[in-house]
Every structure is written in structure tokens, then in C-alpha cells.
N, C-alpha and C positions, 0 to 999 in steps of 0.2 A: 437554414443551412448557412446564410452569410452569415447572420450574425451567431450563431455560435463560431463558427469555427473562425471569423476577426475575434471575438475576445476570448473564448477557452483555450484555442489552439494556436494564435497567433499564422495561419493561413488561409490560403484564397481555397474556397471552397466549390468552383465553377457554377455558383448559385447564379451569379450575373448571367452568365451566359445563356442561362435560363429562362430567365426573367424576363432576356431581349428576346427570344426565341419565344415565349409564351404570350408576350405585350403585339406581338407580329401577328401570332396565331388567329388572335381574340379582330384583330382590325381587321386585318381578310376577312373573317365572318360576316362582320357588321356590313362591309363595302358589297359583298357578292349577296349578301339578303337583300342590301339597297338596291340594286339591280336589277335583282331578280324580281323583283316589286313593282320596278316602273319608274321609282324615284330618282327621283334628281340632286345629285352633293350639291350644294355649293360651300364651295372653298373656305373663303371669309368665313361664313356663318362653320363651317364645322372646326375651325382652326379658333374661334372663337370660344366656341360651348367646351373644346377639349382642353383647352390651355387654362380654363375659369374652375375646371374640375379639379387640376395639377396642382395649379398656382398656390391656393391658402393653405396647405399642411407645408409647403415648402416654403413660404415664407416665413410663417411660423417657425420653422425649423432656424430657420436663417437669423432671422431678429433675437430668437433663444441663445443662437450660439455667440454671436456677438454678446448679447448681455453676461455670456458664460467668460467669453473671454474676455472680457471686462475685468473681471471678478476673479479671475484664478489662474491667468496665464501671463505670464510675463510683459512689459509693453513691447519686449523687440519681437512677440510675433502677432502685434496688432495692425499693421500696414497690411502684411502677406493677408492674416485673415479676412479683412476687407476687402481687398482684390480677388479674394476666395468668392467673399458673396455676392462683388455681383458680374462676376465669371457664369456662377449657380443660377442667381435668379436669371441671365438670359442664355441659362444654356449651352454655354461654349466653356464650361468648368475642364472639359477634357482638353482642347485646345490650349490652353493655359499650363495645365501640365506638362503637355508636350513641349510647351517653349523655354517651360524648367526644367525639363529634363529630371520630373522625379520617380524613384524608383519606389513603384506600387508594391514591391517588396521587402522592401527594408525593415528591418528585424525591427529596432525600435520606433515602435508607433506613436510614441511621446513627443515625437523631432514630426509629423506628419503636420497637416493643413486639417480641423475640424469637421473640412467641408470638404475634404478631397473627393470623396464617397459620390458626388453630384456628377461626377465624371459620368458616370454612366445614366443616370437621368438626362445628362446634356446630350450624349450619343440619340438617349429614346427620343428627345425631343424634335431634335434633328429629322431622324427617321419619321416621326411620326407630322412631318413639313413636309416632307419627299413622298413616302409612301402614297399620301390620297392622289395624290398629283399623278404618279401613274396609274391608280386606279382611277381615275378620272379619265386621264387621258384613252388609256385602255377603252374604255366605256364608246368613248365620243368615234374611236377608232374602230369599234366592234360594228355600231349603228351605221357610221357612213359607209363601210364596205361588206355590211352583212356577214360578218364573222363572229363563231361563237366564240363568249365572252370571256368564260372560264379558262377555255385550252387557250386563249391571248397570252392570258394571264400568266397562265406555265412558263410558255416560252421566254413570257420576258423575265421572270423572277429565278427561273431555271438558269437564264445565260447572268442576271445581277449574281446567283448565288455562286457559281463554276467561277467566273472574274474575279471576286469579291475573296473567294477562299483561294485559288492562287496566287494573288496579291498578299491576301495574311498570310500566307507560310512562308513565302519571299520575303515581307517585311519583318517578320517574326525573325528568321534567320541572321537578316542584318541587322536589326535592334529594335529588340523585344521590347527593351521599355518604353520606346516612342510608340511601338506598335500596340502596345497593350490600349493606347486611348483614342488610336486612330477609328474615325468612323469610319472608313474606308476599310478596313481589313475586320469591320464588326458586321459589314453588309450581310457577307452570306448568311450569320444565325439569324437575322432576320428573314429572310429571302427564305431561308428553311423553315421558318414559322410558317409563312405563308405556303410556301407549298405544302408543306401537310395539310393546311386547311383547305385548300385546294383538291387535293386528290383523295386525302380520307372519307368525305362523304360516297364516292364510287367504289370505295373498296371494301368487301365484305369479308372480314375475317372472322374465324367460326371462335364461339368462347372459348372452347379449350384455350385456343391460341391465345385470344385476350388475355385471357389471366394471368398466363405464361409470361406473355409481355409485360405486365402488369409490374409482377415481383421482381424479373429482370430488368426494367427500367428501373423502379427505387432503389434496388442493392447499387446499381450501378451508378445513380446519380449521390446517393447517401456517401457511396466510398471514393468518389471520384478524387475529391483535395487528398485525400490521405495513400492514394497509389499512385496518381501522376505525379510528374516534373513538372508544376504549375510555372513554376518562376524561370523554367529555360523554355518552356517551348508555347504558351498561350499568348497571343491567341488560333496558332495554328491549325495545321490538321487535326491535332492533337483536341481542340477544344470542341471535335465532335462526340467525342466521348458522354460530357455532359449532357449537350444539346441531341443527340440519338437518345438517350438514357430519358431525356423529356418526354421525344416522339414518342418512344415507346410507352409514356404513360397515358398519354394524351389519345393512343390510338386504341389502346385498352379501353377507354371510355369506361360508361358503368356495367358492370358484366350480370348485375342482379345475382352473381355469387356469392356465398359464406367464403368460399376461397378468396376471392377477388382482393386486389390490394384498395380497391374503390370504397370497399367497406371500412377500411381503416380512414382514408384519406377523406372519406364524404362524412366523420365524425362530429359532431358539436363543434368539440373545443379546437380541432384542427379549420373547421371552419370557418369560428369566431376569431380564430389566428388569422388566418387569409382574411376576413374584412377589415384587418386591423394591420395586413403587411406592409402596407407603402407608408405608413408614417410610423412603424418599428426598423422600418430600415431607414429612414431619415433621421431618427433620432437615434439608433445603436453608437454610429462611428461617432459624434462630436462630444457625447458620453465619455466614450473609452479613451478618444484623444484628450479630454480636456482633462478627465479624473489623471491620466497618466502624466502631462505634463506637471498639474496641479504638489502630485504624490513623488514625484521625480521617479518616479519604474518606470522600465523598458515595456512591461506586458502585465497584464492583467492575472492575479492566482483564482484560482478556483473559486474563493468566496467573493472575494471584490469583484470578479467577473462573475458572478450570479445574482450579485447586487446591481451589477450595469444592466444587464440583461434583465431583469424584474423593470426597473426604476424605466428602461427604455420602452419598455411594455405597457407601464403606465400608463407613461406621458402619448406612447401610442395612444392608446385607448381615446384620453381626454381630447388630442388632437382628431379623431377621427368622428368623433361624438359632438363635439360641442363646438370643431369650427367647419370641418372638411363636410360634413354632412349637412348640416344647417345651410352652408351656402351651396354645395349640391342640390339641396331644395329648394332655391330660391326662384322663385316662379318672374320676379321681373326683370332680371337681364334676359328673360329667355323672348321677351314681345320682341324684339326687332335686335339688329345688327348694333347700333348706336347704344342701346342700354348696357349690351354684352361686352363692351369695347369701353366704357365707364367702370364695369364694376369690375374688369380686369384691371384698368390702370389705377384704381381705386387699393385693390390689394396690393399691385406692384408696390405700392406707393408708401406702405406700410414697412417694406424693407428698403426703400431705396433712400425713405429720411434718414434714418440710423448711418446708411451708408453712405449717405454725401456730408453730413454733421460731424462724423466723429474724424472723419480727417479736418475736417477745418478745425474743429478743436484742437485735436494733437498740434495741428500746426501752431495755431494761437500760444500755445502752450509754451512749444520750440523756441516760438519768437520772441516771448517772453523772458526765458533763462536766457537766451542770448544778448536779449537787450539788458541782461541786468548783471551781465560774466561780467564786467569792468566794475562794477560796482562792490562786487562780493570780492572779485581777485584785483585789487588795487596795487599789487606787490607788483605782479605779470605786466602790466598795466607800462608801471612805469620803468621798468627793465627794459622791456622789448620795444615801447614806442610806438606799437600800432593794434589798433583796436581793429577785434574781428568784427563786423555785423555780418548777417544773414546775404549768402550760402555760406557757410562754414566752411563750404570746399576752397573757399577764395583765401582761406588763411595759410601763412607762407610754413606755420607747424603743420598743419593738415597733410600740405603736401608732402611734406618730409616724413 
């Protein structure tokens, strides 16, 4: 859904919304089996194993795009795109947006940031800091005063989700575009992952209903970008639509029907897609930004947009094969805390040389042409009487 409808259709297609809503779902699971077991989190070690799973498709991702725009994008948006990556690699990509005040709807995607797209990775990451911490907390709270653990959990995720979504339609109201990146007004889809995962184990709905649900959630989440007011009213009230539309598939579960929309969605090739999502949505946006700035169009046609969408499918693939998996299986950062904590700084490290090198270059570069402007313009020179060196802002033409 993202990525067709960023490159065919040129809109937001409330697949995010989704996404956050479905990444919530999946963690409640994991947290309340943990409990329910006996076991014990700890923090470090699981903020460790989760961050080493994320980390190598996204730097990947990062290090590519930079080589990309190396290679095909002008130099005056080589600064920005570097403050892009490593906004992305730790997470706070959204935050940055908001202090640019950029408009995640803007017709022409060719003027966009490669990396803009991390915005919402940086929100999940965020949440997924916060989240264990109250199910932790929750946990320690349940034990010392003998309360059960799950309806805790309600209550507190029930009152994040009511706060969190009258906060978004308030912010939403008075400006959408800062609000679109706030994690504060993206709380409740999470908060509503988790309570469905919460409540749907106790609730017995009969198949007819399933199914029903079923087909009504996909029409509803398939046609959502193409009937809403994405760009005046999300992430508001309004961005329940989506995230219901989810529920609704999600509580459908498998219905063991020929009718069932489960049969369509529990397919092969739908499923080979899903183990290959998080690095086709990494790599769709900096494709379409970069072929767009590259080709000078506003938006992608039909065949060059079927050529980004194959080409981002690939480089999915090979990224989920050949580096995201391989270090998912890597059996020695998992012995102790200290190994796990090397072979994440280890990957960091991989995007953060690119990223600290190619400004000092550019600058070398700068200080170069500046040291040699008298030399080449000897006229200026001796007309004016005063040589600029570095800041350039110190020159008395500059000001003027």
C-alpha cells in the first residue's frame, strides 16, 4: 500500500498507520506470553537483541542512499541529506522534520529529503524504548500488589490511547504538518495495537462474523488514501479509519474459510512479500526521490514507477537475504550483553563513517576554492582591496 500509492499515485496511503498499529500488536504478544511464562525482561539485553535486528537493513539503506546521492543529486542537497542520515540512523528522523517545518505532502517529491520516510521508523523506535518499560513496569506493579496483569495493562494503555488521540485531533487542527511527525499524537495507534492484543484473546467471535470482518477491513484499508482528506485531517480522529480497518483484519484471524480474506492474504507470494516488507519500504522512497530529482519530474508515470517498484523489490530481497538475515542468525552477539553492544556499534559504524567523512570533505573542498578565489580572480582582487578567506559570511559582498 505505501509504496504503490508514494509512487503510482503520488498519496499517503494510511499504510503507516498501520504499520505502527501492527508493530504494537506483535510486542504486546511477546510481553504478555513473557509473563505469562514466568520470565523475566531485562531492559538492556532486550533493547539490545531488538535494535541489532532493525539496525543492518537500515544502514544499508542509509550508506546506499548517500552513495546515491553522491552520484545523481545535486551538491546543494548534500548537507541536508546527511543531517537526514543521521537524524535516521538514531531515530529522531521525525524530530528534525518538525524543526523544518516540512510538508509530508507536497506535490513534488523530487524537492523531498531521500530519507524522509525514517520519520516513522524513528516514531517505532521511540515507542518501542517506552513501550517495554511499561510493560515492565506494569509487571513489577502487578507482583508487588497482587493485581492481575493483563486488565493493568488495559487500564493504562486505554487511558495512553483516549490522551494520545485527543492530543492528535487538537494538534491536527492547529497544524497538521508538525503534527503529522509528532510521536505524541501517534501514541494512540499504538496504544490501539496493543489493546486489541489484549482483549482479542477473550473475545469469541463466531466465523460468519470473522469473515464478514475480514473483507470489510481490506476494502476499507485498500480504499482508505483514495476517499479520505489525508492531507487536512491525519493524523486525527480521522486516521481511525485505517487503523479499525487493521483491527478488523487482525481479529478475523484465520477463519479455515474458502470465503475468508485469510486465504487470500496467508498466499505464497503475499507472504514472501511480507518477509521482504521492511526493507521494500526502506528502500521504495530514496528510489523515487532520487530517480526524480536525477530525471527533473515532479512524480513518477506508470512505467518508470513500475520500474522503481520492481528495482525496490529487488534490492529488498538481496537486503533481507544476504545481510538482515545472516546477522539475525548470528548466534555470537547473542552470549552476553557486551557482545550484543559491539556488534551493534559495529553496524552503527558502518553509516556513521560515510557520515562524518563526507562533510569534512565537502568542507576541505570549500576551503580549497576559497583559498584559491584570489588567484583565479585577480581582477576582484585588486579593484576591491580586500580578500575574503573562510567564513564567506565575513565578506562585506556577502552581506550586501
Amino acid at each position: 500500500m505505501v509504496v504503490t500509492y508514494h509512487i503510482w499515485f503520488g498519496r499517503v496511503s494510511g499504510g503507516v498507520d498501520i504499520f505502527l498499529l501492527v508493530s504494537a500488536f506483535l510486542m504486546t504478544a511477546q510481553f504478555t506470553r513473557r509473563y505469562a511464562g514466568g520470565r523475566q525482561t531485562e531492559l538492556i539485553k532486550h533493547y539490545l537483541h531488538h535494535f541489532r535486528r532493525l539496525l543492518p537493513a537500515a544502514v544499508t539503506v542509509i550508506v546506499g542512499t548517500l552513495a546515491a546521492t553522491f552520484l545523481f543529486m545535486p551538491a546543494t542537497r548534500w548537507v541536508d541529506t546527511i543531517k537526514q542520515g543521521w537524524a535516521s540512523l538514531f531515530y529522531v528522523e521525525n524530530f528534525l522534520l518538525q524543526s523544518q517545518a516540512v510538508n509530508y505532502y507536497a506535490a513534488d517529491h523530487s524537492l523531498a529529503s531521500p530519507l524522509q520516510h525514517f520519520w516513522s521508523l524513528s516514531i517505532q523506535g521511540q515507542v518501542f524504548i517506552v513501550w517495554p518499560i511499561i510493560f515492565v513496569g506494569a509487571g513489577w506493579v502487578a507482583r508487588r500488589f497482587r493485581l492481575a496483569y493483563v486488565p493493568l495493562l488495559r487500564y493504562i494503555f486505554g487511558l495512553v490511547f483516549l490522551v494520545s488521540l485527543v492530543y492528535s485531533v487538537l494538534y491536527t487542527a492547529s497544524d497538521q504538518s508538525a503534527a503529522y511527525f509528532s510521536t505524541a499524537a501517534r501514541l494512540w495507534e499504538f496504544a490501539l495495537g496493543t489493546l486489541l492484543a489484549l482483549f482479542l484473546p477473550s473475545v469469541k467471535i463466531p466465523r460468519s462474523a470473522r469473515i464478514v470482518l475480514g473483507w470489510l477491513g481490506i476494502l476499507a484499508m485498500l480504499s482508505c488514501g483514495l476517499i479520505l482528506d489525508v492531507e487536512g485531517v491525519f493524523p486525527g480522529w480521522l486516521a481511525l479509519w485505517p487503523t479499525l480497518a487493521a483491527a478488523c483484519i487482525l481479529a478475523a484471524g484465520q477463519t479455515q474459510s474458502r470465503f475468508g480474506i485469510d486465504r487470500i492474504l496467508s498466499s505464497k507470494p503475499l507472504v514472501r512479500m511480507g518477509n521482504n516488507s521492511y526493507a521494500l519500504y526502506l528502500w521504495h522512497w530514496p528510489m523515487l526521490v532520487i530517480y526524480l530529482a536525477w530525471s527533473g519530474k515532479t512524480h513518477a508515470g506508470w512505467l518508470s514507477g513500475t520500474v522503481i517498484i520492481v528495482g525496490a523489490f529487488v534490492l529488498a530481497v538481496l537486503t533481507t537475504r544476504f545481510i538482515e538475515k545472516p546477522l539475525r542468525g548470528w548466534k555470537w552477539p547473542e552470549a552476553n550483553r557486551r557482545r550484543s553492544a559491539i556488534s551493534l556499534v559495529a553496524v552503527g559504524a558502518v553509516a556513521i563513517l560515510p557520515l562524518a567523512g563526507w562533510p569534512l570533505q565537502i568542507e576541505q573542498t570549500n576551503r580549497a576554492l576559497v583559498a584559491n578565489m584570489d588567484a583565479r580572480n585577480p581582477g576582484a582582487a585588486a579593484v576591491g582591496g580586500t580578500s575574503c578567506t573562510p567564513p564567506i559570511q565575513g565578506c562585506p559582498w556577502f552581506q550586501a
